[in-house]
C-alpha positions in Angstrom: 239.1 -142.3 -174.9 241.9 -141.7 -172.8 245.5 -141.7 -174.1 245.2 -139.8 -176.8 247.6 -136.8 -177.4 246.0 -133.2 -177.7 248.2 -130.1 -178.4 246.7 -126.9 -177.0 247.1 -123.5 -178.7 246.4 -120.3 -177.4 244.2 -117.8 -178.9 246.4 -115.6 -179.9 248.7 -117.7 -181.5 246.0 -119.5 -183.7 244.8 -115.9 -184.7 248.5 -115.9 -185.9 248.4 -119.0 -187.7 245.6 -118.8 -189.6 246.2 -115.1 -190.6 249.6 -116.6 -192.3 247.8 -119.3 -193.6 249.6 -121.9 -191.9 246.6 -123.9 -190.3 242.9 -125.1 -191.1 241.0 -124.2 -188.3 237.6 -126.3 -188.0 234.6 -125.7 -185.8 232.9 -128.7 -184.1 230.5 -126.9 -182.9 226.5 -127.7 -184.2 225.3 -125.1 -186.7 222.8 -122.7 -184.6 226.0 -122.1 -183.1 228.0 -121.2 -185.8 225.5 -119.6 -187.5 224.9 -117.6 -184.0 229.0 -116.2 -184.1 232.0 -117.5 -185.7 235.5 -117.6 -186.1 236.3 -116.0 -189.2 237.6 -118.6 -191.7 236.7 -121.6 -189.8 235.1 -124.7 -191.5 232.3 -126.1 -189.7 232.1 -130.0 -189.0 229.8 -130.3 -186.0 230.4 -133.0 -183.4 226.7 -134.5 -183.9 227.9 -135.5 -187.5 231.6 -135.8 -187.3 233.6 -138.0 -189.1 237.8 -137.6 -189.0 237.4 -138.7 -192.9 235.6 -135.4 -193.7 238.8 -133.1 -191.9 240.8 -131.7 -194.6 242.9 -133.5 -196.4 246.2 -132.9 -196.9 249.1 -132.3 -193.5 246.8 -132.8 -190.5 249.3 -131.5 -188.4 247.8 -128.1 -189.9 244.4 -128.9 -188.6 243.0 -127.2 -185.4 240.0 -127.9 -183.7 237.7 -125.6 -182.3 234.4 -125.3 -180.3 232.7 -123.3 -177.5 235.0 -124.2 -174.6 237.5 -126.5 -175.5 235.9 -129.9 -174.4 233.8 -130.8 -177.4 237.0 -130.0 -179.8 239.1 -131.7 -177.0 236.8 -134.7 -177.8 236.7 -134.2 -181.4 240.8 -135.0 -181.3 240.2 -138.5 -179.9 237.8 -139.1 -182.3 239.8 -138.2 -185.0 242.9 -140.5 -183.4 240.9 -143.4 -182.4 239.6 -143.7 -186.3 243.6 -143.4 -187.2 243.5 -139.8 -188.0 246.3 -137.7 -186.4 244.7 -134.7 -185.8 246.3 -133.7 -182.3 245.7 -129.8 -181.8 242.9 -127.8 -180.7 242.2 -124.3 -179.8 242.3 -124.0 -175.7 239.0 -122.4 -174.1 237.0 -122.5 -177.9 235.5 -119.5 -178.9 234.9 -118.6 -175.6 238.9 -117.9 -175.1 238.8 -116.3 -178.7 236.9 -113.7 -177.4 237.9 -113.4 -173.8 241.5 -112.4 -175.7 239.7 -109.5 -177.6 240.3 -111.2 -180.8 237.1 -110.8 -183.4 234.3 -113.3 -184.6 231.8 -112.9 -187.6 228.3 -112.7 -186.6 
C-alpha cells in the first residue's frame, strides 16, 4: 500500500483540535482496547472490521485516525485511500504518544 499520503499530528495539537471541535478523531483500535483506556471523545472503528464507508461522513479532511502506536492507524489511512476515501491524517505515536505528552484518557 505504498504511495499513499499520511499527515501526522502531534498530540498536543490534536488535543487542540478536538477540544475546538475542529476534528473527528477515530480509534482503530479492537474493543478490549478501547474499552481497556481511551481517548476521550474518540469513535471506535476497529481495524479487524474497518470499512472507509463507515468514517464519518461529511469533510474527511477533519477525520484523524488513531490507535496504540501509530502503525495500525497509519494503515487504516491507506485503507481508507485505496477504497477512494481521502482520509490522510492520523495521530503520530497513538495513544501511546497521547499519554507520553501527559495529556488524559478515560478508563
Amino acid at each position: 500500500m505504498s504511495g499513499y499520503t499520511l499527515v501526522e499530528l502531534e498530540p498536543a495539537e490534536v488535543q487542540a483540535r478536538l477540544a475546538r471541535g475542529e476534528i473527528v478523531l477515530v480509534d482503530v483500535r479492537e474493543d478490549n482496547e478501547i474499552a481497556a483506556e481511551r481517548i476521550a471523545g474518540a469513535l471506535a472503528l476497529p481495524l479487524s472490521r474497518f470499512d472507509p464507508a463507515a468514517l464519518p461522513q461529511g469533510d474527511v479532511s477533519k477525520i484523524v485516525l488513531s490507535c496504540g502506536g501509530g502503525k495500525r492507524s497509519a494503515l487504516a489511512v491507506a485503507k481508507a485511500q485505496a477504497a477512494g476515501v481521502k482520509v490522510s491524517t492520523h495521530l503520530r505515536g497513538g495513544i501511546a504518544a497521547w499519554k507520553a505528552a501527559g495529556l488524559p484518557t478515560e478508563r
